[in-house]
TIVEXSE-820464 format. One record per residue: x, y, z of N, C-alpha, C, O, CB in turn; residue in one letter. Coordinates in steps of 0.2 Angstrom, whole numbers, plus 5000, padded with zeros to 4 digits. Glycine has a CB too. Example, Ala and Ser with C-alpha at 12.3 -4.5 7.8 and 13.67 -1.06 7.14 Angstrom:
residues 2
506649725039506249785039506649845039507149835042505749785045A506449895035506849955036506450005039506750065040507049975029S
This chain:
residues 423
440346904565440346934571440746904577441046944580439546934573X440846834577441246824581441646824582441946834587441246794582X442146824572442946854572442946904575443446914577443346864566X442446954576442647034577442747034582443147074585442147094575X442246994588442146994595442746974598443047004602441546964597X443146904595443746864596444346914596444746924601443846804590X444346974589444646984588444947064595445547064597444446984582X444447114596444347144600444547104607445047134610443847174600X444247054609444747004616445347004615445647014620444546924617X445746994610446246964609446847044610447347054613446246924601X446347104607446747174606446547204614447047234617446447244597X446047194618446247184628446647174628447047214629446047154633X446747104630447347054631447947094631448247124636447347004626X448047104623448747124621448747194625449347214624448947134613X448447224628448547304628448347274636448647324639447947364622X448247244640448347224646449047194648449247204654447847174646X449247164642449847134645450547174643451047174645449847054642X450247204639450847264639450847304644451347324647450747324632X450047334646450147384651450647344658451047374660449447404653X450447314659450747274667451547224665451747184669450047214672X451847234657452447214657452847284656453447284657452547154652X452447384653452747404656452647444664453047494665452947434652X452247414669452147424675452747394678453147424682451447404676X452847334677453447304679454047324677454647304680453347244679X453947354672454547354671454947424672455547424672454647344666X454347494675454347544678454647514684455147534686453747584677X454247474688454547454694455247444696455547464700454247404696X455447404690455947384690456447434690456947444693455947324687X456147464686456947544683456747574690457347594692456747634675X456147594697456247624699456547604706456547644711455847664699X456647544705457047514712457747514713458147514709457047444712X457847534719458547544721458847494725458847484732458547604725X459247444721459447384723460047394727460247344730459547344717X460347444728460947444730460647454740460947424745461547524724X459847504740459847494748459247454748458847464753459747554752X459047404743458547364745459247294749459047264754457947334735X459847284746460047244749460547234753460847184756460147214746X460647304755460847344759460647334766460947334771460747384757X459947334766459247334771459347254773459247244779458247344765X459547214770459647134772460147124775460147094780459547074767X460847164773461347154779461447174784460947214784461847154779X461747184790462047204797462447214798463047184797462047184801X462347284804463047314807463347364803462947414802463547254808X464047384799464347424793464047434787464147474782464947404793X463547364787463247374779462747384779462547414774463247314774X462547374786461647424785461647474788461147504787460947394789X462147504792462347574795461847634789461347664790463347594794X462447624782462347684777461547694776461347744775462747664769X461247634777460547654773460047664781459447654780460347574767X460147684786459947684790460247754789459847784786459947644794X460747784791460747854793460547884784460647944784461647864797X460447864779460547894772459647904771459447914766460947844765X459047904777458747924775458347984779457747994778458547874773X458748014784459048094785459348114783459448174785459448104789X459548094777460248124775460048174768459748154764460748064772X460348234767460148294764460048264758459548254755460648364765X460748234756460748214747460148184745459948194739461248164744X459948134751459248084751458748144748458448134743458948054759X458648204752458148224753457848294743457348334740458248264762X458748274743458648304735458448264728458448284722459348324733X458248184732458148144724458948104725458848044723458148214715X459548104727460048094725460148024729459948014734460548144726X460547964725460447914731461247884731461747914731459847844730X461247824730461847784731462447804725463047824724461647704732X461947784720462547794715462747844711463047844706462447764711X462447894715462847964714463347974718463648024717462448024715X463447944722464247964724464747884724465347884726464348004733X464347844723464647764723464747754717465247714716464247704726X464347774710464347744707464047654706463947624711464947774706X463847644700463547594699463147574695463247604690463347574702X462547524694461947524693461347504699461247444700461947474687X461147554702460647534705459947494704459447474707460647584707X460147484698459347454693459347374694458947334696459347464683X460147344693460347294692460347244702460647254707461147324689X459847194699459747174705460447104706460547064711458747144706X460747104700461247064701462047094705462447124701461447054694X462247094710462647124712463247154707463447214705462847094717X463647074704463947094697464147134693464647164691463747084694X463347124691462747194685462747244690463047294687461547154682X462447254696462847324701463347364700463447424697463247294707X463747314702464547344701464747354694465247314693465147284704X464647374691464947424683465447424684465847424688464747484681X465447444678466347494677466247544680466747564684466747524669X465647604681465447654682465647634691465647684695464747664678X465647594693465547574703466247604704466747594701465447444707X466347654708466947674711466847664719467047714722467247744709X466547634721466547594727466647644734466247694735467247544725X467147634739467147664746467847694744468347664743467147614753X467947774744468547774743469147804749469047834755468447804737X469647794745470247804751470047864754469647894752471047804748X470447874760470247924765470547994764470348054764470447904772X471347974762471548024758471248054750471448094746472348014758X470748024749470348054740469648074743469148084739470147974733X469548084749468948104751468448174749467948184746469048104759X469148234751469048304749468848314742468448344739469748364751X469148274738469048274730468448234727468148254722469548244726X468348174732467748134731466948184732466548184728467748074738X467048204736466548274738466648324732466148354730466848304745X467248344731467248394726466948384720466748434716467748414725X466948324718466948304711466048344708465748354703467148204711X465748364715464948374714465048454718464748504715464248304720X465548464723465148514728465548594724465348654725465448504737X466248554717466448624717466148634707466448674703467348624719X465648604708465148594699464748644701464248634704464748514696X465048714698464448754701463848764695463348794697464848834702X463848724688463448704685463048644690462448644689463648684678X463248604693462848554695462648564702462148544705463148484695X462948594705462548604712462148664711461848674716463048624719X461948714705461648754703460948724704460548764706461948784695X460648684703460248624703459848614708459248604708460548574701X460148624714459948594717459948664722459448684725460348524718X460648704723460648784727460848814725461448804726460748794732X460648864723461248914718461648944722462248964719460948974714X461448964729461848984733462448974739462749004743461548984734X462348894735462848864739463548894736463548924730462748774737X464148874742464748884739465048834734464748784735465248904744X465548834729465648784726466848784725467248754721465048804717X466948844732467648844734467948794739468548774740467648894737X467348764742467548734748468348694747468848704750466948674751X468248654740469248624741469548684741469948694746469648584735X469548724735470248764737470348784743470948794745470248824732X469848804748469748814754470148774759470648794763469148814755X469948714758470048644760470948664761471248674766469748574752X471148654755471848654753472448714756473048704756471748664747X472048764758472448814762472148814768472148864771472448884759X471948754773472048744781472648724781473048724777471548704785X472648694786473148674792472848604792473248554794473048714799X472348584791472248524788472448494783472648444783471848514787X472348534778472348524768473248524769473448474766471948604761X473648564772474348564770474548494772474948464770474748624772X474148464779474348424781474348364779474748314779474248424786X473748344776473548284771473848284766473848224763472948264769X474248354762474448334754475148314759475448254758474448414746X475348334763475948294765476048194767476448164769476048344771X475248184766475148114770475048124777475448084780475648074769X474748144779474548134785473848134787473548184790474748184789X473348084785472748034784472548064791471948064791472747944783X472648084796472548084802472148154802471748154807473248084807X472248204800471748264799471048274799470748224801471948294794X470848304797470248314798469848334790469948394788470248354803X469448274787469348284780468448294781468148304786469748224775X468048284775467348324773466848284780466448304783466948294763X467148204779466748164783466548174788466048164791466848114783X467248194793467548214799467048264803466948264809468148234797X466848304798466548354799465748354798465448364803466848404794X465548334793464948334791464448274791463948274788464948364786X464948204795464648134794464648114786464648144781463948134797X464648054786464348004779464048004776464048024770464247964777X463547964779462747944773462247994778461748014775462347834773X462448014786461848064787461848134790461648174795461548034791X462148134783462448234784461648264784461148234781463048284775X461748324788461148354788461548434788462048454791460548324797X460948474783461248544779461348574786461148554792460648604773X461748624786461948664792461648694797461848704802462148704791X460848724794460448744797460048694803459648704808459948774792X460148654801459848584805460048574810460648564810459848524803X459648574817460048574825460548524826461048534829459448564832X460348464822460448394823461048394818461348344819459848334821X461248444814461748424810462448454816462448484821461548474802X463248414813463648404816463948494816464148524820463948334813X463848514810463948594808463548654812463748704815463848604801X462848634813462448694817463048684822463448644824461548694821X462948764825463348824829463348794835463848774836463048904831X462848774839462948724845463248664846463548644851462348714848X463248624839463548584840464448574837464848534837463148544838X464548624834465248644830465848614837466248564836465248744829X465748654842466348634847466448584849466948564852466448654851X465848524849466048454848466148424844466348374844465748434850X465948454839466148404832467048424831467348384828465548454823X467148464834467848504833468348464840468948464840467648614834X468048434846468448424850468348344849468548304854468248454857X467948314844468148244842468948224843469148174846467948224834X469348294838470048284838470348304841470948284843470248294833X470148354843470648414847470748394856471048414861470248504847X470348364855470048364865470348274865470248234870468648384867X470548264861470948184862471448164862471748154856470848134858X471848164866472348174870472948124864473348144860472248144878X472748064866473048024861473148034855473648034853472847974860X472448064851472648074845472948124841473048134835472348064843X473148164849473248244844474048224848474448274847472748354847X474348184850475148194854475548204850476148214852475348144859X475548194841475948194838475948274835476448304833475848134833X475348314837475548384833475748434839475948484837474748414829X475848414846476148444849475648514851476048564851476848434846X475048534852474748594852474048554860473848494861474448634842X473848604863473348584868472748574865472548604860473248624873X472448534869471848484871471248494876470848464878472048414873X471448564878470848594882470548614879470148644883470948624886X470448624872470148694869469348694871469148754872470348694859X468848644870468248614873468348644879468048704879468048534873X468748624884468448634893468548704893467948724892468848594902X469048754892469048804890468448874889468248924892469248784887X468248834882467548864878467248874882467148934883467148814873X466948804887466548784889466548844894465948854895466448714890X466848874897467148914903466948974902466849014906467948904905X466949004894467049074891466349114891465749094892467449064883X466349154891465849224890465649194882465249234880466249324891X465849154878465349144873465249094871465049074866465349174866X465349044876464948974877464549004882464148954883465448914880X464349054886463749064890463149094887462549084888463949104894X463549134882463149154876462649104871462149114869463649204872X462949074869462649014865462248974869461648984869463148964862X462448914873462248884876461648894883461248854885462748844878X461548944884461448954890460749024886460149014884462148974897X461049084884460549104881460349114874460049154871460449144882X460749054872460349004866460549064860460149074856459348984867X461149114860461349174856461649124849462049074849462149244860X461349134843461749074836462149104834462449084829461449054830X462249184837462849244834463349214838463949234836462749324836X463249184843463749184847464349144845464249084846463549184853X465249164842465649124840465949074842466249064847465949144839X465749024837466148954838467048944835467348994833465648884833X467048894836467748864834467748904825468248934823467848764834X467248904822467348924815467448984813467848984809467048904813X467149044815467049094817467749124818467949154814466549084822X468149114824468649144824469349104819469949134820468849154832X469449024814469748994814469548974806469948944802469748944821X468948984803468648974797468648894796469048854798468949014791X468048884792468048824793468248774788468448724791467448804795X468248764781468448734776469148754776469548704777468048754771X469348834776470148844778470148854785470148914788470448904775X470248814788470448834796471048834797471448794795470148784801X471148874802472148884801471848944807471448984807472748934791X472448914814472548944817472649044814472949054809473048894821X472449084820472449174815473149184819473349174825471649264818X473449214813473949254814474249304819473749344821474049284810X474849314822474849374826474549434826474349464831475349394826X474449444820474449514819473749514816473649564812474949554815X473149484817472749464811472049474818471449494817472849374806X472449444824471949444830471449494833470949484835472249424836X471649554833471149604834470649604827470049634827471449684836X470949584819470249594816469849534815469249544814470349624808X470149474816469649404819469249444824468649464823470049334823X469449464830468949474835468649534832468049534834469249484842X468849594828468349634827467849614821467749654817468649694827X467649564820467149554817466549554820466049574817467249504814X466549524827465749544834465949594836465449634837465549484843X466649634837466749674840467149754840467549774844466849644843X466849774834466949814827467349894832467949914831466049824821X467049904835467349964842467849954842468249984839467049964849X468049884850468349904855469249874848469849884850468049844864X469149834841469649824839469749874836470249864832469749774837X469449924834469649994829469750024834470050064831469250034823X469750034840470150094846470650044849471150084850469550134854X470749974849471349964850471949964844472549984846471349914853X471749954838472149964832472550034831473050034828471749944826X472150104835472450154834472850164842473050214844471950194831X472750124845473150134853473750134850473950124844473050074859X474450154857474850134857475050064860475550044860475050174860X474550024862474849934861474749924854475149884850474449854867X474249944851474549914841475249894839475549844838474549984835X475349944841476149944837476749894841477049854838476550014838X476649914849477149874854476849804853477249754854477149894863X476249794852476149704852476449694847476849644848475449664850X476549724841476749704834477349674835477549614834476749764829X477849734836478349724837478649674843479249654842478549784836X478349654848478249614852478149534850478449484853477949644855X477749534845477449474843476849454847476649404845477849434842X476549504852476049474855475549464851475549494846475849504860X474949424853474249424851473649454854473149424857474149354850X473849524854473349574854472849584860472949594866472949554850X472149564856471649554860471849484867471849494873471049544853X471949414863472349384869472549394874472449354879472649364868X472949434874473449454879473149474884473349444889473949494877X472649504885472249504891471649484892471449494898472349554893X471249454887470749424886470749344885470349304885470449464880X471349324883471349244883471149214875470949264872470649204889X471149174872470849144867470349084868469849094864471349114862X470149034871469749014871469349014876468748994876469748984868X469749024882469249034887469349124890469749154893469448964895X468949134888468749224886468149234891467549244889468449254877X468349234899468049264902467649334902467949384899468249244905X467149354905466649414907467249464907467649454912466249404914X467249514904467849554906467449594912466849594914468049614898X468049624916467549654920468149714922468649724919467349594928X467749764927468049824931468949824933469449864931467649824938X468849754936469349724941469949724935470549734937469149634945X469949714928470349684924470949744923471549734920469949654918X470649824925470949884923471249904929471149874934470549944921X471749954929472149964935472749914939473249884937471749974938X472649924945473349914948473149864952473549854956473749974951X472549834952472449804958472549744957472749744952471949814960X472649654960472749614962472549564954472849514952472349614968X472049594951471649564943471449594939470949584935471149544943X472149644941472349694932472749644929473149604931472849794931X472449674923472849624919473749694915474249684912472049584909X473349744918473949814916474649794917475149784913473949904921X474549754926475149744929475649704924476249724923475049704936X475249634921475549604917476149634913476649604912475249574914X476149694911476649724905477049784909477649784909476249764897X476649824914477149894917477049904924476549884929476849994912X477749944923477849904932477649994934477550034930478949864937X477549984941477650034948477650094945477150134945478250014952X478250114943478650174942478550204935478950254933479350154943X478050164930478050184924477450214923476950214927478150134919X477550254917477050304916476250274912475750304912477350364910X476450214910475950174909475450154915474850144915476150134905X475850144919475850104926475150164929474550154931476850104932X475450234928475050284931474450304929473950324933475450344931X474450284922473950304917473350254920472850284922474150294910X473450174920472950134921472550154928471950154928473250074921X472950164932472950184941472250264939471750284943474050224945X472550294934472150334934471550314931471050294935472350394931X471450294924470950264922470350244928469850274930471250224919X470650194929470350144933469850184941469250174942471050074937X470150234945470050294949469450334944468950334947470950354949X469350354937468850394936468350334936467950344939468950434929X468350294933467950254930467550234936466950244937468250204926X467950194943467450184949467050254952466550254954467950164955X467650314950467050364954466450384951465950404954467350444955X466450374942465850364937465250334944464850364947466050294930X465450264942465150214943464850224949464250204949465450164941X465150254955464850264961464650324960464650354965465250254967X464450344956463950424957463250404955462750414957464250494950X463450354949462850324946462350264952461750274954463250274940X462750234953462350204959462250234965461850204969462650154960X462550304966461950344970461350374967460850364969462350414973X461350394964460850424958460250374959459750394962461250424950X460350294957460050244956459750254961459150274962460350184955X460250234968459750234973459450294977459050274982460150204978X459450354975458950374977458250394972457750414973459150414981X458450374968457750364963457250294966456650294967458150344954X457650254967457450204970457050214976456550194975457950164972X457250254981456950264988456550304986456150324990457350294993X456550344981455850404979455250374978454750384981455950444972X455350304971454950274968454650224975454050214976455250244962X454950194978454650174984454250214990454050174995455150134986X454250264990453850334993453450354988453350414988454250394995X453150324983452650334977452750414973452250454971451850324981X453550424974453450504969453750494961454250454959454150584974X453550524959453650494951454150524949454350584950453150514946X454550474945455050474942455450434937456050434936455250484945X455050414934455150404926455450444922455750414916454650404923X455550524922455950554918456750544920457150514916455750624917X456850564928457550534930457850484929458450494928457450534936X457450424928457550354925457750344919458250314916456950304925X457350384916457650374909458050424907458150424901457150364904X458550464911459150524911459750464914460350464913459050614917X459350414917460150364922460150344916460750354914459950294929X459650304910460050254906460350274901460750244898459750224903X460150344899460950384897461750374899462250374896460950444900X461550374904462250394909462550334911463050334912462050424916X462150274910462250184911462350174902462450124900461350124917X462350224898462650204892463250234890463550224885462150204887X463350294894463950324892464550294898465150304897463750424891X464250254903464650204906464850154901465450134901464150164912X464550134897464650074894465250104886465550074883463650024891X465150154885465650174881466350204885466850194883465350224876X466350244891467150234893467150164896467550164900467450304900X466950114895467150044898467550024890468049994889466449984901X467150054885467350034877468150064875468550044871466650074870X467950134879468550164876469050144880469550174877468550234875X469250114885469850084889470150034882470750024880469550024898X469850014880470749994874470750044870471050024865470649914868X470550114871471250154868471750174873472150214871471150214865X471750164878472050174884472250264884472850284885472750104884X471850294882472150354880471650394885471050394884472150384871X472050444891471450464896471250514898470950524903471350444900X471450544891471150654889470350614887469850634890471750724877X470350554882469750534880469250514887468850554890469750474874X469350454887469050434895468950484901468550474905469450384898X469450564901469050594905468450634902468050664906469350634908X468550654895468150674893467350674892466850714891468350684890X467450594892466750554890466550554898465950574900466850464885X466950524903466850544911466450614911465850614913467650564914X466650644909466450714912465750734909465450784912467050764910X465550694903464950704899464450654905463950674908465150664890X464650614905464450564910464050604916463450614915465050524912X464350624920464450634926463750684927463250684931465250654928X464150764921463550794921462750754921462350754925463650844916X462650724914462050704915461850664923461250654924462050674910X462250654927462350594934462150654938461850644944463250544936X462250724937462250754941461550804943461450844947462650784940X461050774936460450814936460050734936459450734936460350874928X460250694936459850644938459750634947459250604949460150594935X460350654950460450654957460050714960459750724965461150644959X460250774955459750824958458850804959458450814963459850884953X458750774952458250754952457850694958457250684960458450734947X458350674960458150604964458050644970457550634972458750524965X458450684973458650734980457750784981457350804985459650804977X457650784974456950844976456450784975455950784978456750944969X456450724972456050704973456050664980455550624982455950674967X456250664983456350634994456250684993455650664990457150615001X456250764992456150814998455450834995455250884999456750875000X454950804989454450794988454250754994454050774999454350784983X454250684993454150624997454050665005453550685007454750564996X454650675008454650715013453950745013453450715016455150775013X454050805010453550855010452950815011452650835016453550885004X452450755008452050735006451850695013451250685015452250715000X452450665016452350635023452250675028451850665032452950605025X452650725029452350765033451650805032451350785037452850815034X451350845028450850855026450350805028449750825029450850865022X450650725026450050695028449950675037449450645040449950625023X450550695040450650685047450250735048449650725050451250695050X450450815047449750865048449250835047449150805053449650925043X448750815042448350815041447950765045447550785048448250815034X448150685046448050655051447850675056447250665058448450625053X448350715060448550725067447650765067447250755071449350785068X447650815062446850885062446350835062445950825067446650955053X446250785056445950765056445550715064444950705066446150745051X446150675067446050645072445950695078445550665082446550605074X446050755079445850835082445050845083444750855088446150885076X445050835076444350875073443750795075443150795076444650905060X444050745074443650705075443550675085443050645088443850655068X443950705087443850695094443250775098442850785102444850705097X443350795095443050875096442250855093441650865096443650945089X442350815087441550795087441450755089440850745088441350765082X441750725094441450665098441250695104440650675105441850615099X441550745108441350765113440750795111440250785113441850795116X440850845106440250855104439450845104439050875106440450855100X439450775101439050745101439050705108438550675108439050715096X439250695112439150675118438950725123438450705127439850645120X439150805122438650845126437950855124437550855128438950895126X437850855120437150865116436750805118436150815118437250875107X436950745119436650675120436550675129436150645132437350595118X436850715131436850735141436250765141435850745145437350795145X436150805137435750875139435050855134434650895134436150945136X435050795132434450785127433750755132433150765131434650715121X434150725137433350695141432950745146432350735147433550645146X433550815149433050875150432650925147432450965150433150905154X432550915139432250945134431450945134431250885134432550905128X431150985135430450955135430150935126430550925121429951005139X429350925127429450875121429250935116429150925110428850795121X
């Protein structure tokens, strides 16, 4: 009995001390030595592991020695460094360092199937990529763009890629005077932006449609757009006004010109509010820029610009006296909603001015106007309702204060004559 009892103590034991030599030794496989000692140094060596635990690859399972290589088990630095350790690498191997995972469309399949897995080849036909296969370290490569150890996916406010933060992540380089003096191109492109009708749009009413540096310039291949390429960059938000200028007559004269299109009177990066003022002949047309005085283009704009104010001031009669109706409490809500017609077929001859063609613009004018003209009729009988309604209630006042004086006397004679009544 006792061997049996000794014996069972002895098979605990063993089965105790196996359990907690492989507890420890699970521990030990699941330690990550490379930021356990990481964590003990300072400044550049504890950076990585402070920003890597924001950091997207973190948040996939993935850690150090998936892109360093190593043995992270190995609490020996040594035993660390493997053959397998490819360490920090050069600046020009960076785009490939990255590739080596982002263009494995078996391995990023894993993690998002929807990810792209082009970005180098991309890489490689910017203006960047030509510039680094040439040796010029000075460009702009994966890190540049998306930080180190604490990249955050794109959707993320905090990441260096969301839409709001793109044009600063982009005027690191561009907006530094010093460092861009060797490529010879401007450094305003930031204060600019910041100035434009879609930096108003983003920042102010928070639009995420609204285009950044990438958007018109792409971002993996980024490369300044071609002459001729600029009305279909811009018509990507703005699918209208660059398919009625592509069929204008400036299509062709930019072409052959070499202008850049849309630019030319709209600007590239500081793309103010287009406005009224910008058509015709006056002080802040932009027409003047290209045809003089005496030209038939010159005449055309002058006309243009002539229908479109008289539009516009018909409309804003109309407005106002609907306005003065509804403030005299006569109803008009149907009138109201015939104006927003008429304030949308405003908003398409404003569209159709880059076909600069103005059989069309009077025609859409003239579509216009009628409806402007039953809205004004409208507005005109609703005053001479109001009218109506004011005077009637001046009548009716006036009788009533009549009619109530008349009762008063009334009752005032009957009140004389009450005390010689007998009883």
């Amino acid at each position: 009995m006792k061997t049996q009892k000794m014996e069972k103590i002895i098979n605990l034991l063993s089965i105790f001390a196996l359990a907690i030599f492989f507890f420890n030794l699970s521990l030990h496989a699941q330690k990550d030595y490379c930021i356990e000692c990481h964590q003990e140094l300072e400044d550049e060596l504890l950076a990585p592991v402070e920003t890597f635990k924001m950091d997207i690859h973190q948040q996939f399972g993935l850690s150090c020695a998936d892109c360093h290589g190593g043995n992270p088990s190995e609490e020996d630095i040594d035993l660390a460094k493997d053959k397998t350790f490819k360490g920090i690498p050069q600046r020009s191997q960076i785009p490939e360092f990255c590739a080596s995972c982002h263009s494995n469309s078996s391995y990023i399949r894993r993690f998002n199937p929807s990810l792209r897995v082009d970005q180098l080849d991309l890489y490689w036909t910017s203006e960047h990529g030509h510039l680094l296969k040439k040796g010029d370290t000075k460009v702009a490569l994966c890190t540049d763009c998306h930080a180190t150890h604490g990249i955050q996916a794109a959707a993320h406010p905090k990441s260096w890629t969301f839409p709001w933060n793109i044009p600063e992540t982009c005027s690191r380089c561009h907006s530094d005077k010093d460092y861009m003096k060797d490529y010879k191109i401007s450094t305003s492109q930031l204060d600019d932006y910041k100035e434009s009708v879609h930096a108003h749009a983003l920042f102010e009413k928070k639009d995420l449609s609204a285009p950044v540096c990438n958007d018109c310039h792409g971002n993996h291949g980024a490369s300044p757009p071609e002459v001729t390429s600029i009305a279909f960059v811009c018509r990507q938000c703005h699918p209208s006004a660059g398919e009625l200028f592509s069929q204008s007559p400036h299509k062709k004269a930019f072409d052959e010109m070499g202008l850049y299109e849309c630019e030319v009177c709209h600007g590239n990066h500081k793309i103010l509010p287009p406005s009224d003022e910008m058509l015709g002949t006056g002080e802040k047309a932009v027409c003047t820029q290209c045809h003089e005085p005496d030209s038939e283009p010159y005449q055309i704009a002058s006309r243009i610009k002539e229908k479109l104010d008289e539009f516009i001031q018909k409309i804003q009669i109309a407005e106002n006296l609907l306005e003065r109706a509804d403030r005299q409490g006569v109803e008009v809500s149907e009138p109201k909603f015939r104006l927003i017609e008429a304030n949308t077929m405003l908003v398409m001859v404003r569209n159709l001015t880059h076909s600069f063609s103005l059989p069309e613009i009077e025609e859409k004018v003239a579509d216009g106007e009628k409806v402007v003209a039953e809205v004004t009729r409208a507005g005109e009988d609703a005053l001479r309702e109001a009218k109506f309604r004011k005077t009637g209630l001046i009548i009716a006042t006036c009788f009533i204060f009549l009619l109530s004086i008349a009762l008063f006397l009334k009752i005032k004679q009957i009140t004389r004559r009450a005390p010689y009544e007998s009883p």
